[in-house]
C-alpha positions in Angstrom: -6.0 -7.7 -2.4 -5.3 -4.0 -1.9 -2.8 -4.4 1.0 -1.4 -7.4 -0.5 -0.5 -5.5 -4.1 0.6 -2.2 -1.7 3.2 -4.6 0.3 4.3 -6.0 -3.1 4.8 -2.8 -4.5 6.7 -1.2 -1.3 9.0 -4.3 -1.4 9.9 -4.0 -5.3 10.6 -0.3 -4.4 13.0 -1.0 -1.5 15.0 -3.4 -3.7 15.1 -1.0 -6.4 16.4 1.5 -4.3 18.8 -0.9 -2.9 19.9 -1.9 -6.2 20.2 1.7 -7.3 23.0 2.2 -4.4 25.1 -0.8 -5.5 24.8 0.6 -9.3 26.3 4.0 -7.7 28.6 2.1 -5.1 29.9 -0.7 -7.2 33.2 -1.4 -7.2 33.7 -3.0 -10.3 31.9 -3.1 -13.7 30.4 -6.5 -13.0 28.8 -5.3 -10.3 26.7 -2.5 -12.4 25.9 -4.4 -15.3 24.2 -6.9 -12.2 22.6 -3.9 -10.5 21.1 -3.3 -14.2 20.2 -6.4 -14.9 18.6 -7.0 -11.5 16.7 -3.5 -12.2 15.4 -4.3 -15.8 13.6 -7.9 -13.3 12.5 -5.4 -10.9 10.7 -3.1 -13.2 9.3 -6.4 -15.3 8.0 -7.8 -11.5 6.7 -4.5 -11.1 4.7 -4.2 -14.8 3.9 -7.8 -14.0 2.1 -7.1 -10.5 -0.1 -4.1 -11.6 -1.2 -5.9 -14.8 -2.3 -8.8 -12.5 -4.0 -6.6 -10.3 -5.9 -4.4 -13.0 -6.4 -7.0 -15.6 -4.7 -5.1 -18.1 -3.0 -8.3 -20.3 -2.1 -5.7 -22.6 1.0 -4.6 -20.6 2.6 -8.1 -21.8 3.7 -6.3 -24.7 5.7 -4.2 -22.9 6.9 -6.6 -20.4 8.2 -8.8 -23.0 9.8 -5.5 -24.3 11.7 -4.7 -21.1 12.7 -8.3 -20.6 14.3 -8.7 -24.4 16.1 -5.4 -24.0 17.3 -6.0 -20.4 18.9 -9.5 -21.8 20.5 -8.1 -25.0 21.8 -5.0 -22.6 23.1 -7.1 -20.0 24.6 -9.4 -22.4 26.2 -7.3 -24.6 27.5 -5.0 -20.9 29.1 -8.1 -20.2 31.1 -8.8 -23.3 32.1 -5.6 -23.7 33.7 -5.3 -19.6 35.3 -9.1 -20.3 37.0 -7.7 -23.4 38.0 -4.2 -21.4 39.3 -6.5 -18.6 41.5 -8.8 -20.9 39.3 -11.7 -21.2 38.1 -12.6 -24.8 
């Protein structure tokens, strides 16, 4: 179990660093509030793994903290780059 929760954990780290650069790189404001919205799932698949691992269901609390931020972030990032763009 301990090389299969090391390979997870390497893999979440490689996409978070991935998604990092494309949050620096971006072009355009879609493209951040994605590479935050991808990062707030990475961190929540991250939470989720150890808690698995160590049997620690209290860390639900704070996944379902993340995830309900991360939604009302991305969502409100969103609206606010359609309006700056000229949508409504």
């Amino acid at each position: 179990m301990t090389a299969v929760y090391t390979v997870t954990m390497v893999l979440l780290g490689a996409a978070i660093l991935m998604t990092a650069a494309r949050l620096v790189r971006g072009p355009t404001s879609f493209d951040r509030i994605m590479a935050v919205d991808v990062l707030a799932v990475l961190l929540v698949s991250g939470i989720a793994v150890h808690s698995a691992v160590r049997g620690e269901p209290a860390l639900s609390t704070i996944l379902v903290a993340v995830v309900l931020l991360g939604f009302v972030g991305s969502v409100t990032a969103a609206r606010l780059a359609a309006r700056r763009e000229g949508g409504s």
